[in-house]
C-alpha positions in Angstrom: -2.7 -9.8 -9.8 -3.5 -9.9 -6.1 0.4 -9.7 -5.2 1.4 -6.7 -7.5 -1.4 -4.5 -6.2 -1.2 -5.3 -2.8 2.9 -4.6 -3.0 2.0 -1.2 -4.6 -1.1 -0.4 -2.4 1.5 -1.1 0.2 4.0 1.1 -0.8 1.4 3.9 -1.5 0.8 3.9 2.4 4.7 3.8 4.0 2.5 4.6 7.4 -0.6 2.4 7.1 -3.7 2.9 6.2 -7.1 0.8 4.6 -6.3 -1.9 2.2 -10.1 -3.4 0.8 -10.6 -6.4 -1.1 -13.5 -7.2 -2.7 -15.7 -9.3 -5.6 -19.1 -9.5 -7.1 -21.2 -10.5 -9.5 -22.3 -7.9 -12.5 -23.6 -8.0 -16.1 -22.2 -5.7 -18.1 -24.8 -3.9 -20.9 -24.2 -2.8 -24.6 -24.2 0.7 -23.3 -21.4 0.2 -20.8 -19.6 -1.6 -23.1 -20.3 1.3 -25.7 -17.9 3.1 -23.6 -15.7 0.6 -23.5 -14.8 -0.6 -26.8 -12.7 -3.8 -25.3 -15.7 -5.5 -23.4 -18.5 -7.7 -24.4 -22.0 -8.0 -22.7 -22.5 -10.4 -20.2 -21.8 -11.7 -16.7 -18.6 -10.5 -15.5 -17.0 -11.0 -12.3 -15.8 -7.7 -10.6 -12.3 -8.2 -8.2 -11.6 -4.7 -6.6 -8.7 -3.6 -4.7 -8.8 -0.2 -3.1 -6.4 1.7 -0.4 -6.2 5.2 1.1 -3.0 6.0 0.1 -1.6 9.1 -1.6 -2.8 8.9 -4.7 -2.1 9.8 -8.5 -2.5 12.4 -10.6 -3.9 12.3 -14.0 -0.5 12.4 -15.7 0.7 8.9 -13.4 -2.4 7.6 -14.4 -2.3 7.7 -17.7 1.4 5.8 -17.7 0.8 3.2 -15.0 0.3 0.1 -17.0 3.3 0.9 -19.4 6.1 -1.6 -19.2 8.8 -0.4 -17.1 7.2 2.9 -16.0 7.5 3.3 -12.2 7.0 6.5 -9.7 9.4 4.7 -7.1 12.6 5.3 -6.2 15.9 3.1 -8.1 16.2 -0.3 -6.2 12.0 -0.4 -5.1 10.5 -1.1 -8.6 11.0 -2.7 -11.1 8.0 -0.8 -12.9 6.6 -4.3 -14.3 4.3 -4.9 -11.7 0.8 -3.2 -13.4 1.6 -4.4 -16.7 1.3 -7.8 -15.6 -1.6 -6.9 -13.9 -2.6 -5.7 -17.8 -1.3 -9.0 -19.5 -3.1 -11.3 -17.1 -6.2 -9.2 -17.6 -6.4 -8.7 -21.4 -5.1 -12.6 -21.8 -8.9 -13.4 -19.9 -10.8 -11.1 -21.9 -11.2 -9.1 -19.1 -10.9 -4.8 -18.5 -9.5 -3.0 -15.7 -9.7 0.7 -14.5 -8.2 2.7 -12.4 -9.4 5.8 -10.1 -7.1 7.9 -8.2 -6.8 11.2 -6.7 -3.8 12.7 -5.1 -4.5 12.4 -1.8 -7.6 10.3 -2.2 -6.4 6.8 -2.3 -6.6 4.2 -5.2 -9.2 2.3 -6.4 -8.7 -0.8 -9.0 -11.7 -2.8 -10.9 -11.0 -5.7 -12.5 -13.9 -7.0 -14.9 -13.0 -11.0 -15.9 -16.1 -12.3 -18.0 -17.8 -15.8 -16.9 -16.7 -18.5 -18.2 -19.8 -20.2 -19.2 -23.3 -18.2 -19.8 -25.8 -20.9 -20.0 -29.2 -18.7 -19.8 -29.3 -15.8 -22.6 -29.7 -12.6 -20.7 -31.1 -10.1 -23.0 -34.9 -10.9 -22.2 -34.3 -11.6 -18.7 -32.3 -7.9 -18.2 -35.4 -6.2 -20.3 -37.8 -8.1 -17.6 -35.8 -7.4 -14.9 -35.3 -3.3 -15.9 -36.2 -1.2 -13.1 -38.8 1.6 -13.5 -38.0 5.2 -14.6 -39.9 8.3 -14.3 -40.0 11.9 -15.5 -38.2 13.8 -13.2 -35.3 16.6 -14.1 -31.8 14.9 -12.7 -28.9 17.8 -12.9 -25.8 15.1 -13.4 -22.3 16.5 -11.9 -19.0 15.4 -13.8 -16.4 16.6 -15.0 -15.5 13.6 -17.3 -17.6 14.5 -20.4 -17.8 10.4 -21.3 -19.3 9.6 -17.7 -21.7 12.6 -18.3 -23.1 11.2 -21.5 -23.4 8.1 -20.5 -25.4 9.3 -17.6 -27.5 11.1 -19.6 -28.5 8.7 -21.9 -29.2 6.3 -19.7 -31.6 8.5 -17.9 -33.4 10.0 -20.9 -34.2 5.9 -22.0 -35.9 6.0 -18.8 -37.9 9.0 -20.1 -36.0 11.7 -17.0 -35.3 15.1 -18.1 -31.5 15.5 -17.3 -29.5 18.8 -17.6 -25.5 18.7 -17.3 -22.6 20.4 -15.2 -19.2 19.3 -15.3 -17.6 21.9 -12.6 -19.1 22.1 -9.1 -19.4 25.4 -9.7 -21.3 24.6 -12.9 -23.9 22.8 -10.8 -24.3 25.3 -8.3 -25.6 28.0 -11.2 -27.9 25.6 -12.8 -29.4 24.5 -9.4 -29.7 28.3 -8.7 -31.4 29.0 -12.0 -33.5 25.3 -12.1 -33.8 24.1 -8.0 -37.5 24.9 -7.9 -37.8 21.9 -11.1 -34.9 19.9 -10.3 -35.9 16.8 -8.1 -32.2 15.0 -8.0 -28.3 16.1 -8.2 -26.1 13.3 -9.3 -22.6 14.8 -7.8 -19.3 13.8 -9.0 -16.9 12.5 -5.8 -13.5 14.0 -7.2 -13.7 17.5 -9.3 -10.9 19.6 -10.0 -11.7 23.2 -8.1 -14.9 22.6 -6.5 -14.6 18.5 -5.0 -18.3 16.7 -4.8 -18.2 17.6 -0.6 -17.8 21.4 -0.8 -20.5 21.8 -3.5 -22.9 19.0 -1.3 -22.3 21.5 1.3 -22.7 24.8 -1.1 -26.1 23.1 -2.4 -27.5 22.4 1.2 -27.0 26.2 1.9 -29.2 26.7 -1.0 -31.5 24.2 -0.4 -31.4 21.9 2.7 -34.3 19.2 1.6 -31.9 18.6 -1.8 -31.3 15.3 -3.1 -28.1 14.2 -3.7 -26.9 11.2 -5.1 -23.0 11.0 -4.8 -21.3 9.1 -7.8 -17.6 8.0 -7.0 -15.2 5.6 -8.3 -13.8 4.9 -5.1 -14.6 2.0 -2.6 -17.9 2.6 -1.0 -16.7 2.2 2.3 -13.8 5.2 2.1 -16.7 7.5 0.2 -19.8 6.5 3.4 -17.0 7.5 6.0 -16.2 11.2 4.1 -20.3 12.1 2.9 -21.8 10.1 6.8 -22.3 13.6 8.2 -23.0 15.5 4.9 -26.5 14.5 3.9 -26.5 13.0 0.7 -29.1 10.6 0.1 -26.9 7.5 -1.1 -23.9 6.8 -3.2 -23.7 5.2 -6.8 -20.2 3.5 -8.0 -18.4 4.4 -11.2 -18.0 3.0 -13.5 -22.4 2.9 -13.7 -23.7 -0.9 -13.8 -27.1 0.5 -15.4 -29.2 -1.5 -13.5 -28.1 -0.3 -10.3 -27.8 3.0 -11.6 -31.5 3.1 -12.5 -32.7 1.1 -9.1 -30.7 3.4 -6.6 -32.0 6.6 -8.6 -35.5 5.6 -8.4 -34.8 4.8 -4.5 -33.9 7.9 -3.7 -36.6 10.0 -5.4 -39.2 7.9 -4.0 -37.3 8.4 -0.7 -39.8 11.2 1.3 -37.4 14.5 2.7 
């Protein structure tokens, strides 16, 4: 797996760039697996690979682990590469995505379950829960699934949440709602309106705004672009709802 998305990462930058390796340790709830019909709850062992090179569109995207499809020219691919990245996933139970932009880079997470679970989890995890509140939380996205989820999660942990799913969306309901409205969740990568210029939109409005900044990209490519932009911390897709919850209360416990 490691060899077929290094080769492409490779490819993806013919003059350099950041290739980023990573693992850790994550459990994996009913509600993220809700939206994710092919997982099962439990430990799960996260292998990320993520570069900054030019990116896919939504239409590559949706191809890239198809046998034989490839974006490279005759004699360079043989287009197999991802779906053996697939096979060898799927064969361990496991569940990959993908998160692209053109020009943003790629980032892929590889979710491969634990071989042995010894200690059940479900009272441990409802122990271990971190604390909610009743804040209003405007959540940013313009996937309707990641928007949802979002929302759910933070209404079982008794916040009031209202939705955009355009930057410009966002911008009109903080308008209307900024005097009640104690946290933005903001979307990285939006069509239109991207998560930076709408950061930089809703500090015009409102300088002492929280933002929390949600991305699907490595961490380290999304602290370099948001390090001079004021946003309060950043939140990986797709949501572990642990860290979700912990990082939220964080930052509205976090004085201005």
């Amino acid at each position: 797996m490691l060899i077929n998305l290094a080769v492409n990462a490779r490819d993806a930058m013919p003059e350099g760039g950041v290739l980023l390796f990573g693992t850790e340790n994550v459990y994996l709830d009913t509600e993220f697996c809700g939206m994710h019909s092919e997982c099962v709850p439990g430990d799960h062992v996260i292998l990320t690979v993520s570069d900054t090179g030019h990116g896919m569109d939504k239409d590559i995207r949706q191809h890239i682990f198809e046998p034989f499809f490839s974006t490279k020219k005759p004699g360079r691919g043989t287009g197999l590469g991802l779906s053996v990245v697939f096979g060898i996933v799927k064969i361990h139970g496991g569940h990959i995505t993908c998160y692209s932009e053109p020009g943003e880079g790629t980032t892929f997470r590889i979710y491969i379950p634990v071989a042995e679970n010894p200690e059940p989890r479900t009272t441990r995890m409802a122990f271990q829960m971190p604390k909610g509140g009743t804040e209003t939380i405007l959540v940013v996205d313009d996937e309707h699934d990641i928007r949802e989820l979002a929302k759910r999660t933070l209404e079982r942990a008794g916040y009031q949440v209202l939705l955009a799913g355009t930057g410009l969306q966002a911008l009109e309901v903080y308008v209307k709602e900024k005097d009640g409205i104690s946290l933005v969740i903001l979307d990285l990568i939006m069509p239109e309106m991207g998560g930076k210029q709408c950061l930089e939109e809703l500090l015009k409005i409102d300088p002492h705004v929280k933002v929390l900044i949600a991305s699907g990209f490595g961490v380290e490519h999304a602290t370099r672009r948001f390090l001079e932009s004021s946003a309060k911390g950043i939140v990986r897709k797709p949501f572990d709802i642990k860290g979700f919850l912990k990082s939220v209360r964080r930052v509205l416990d976090r004085p201005n």
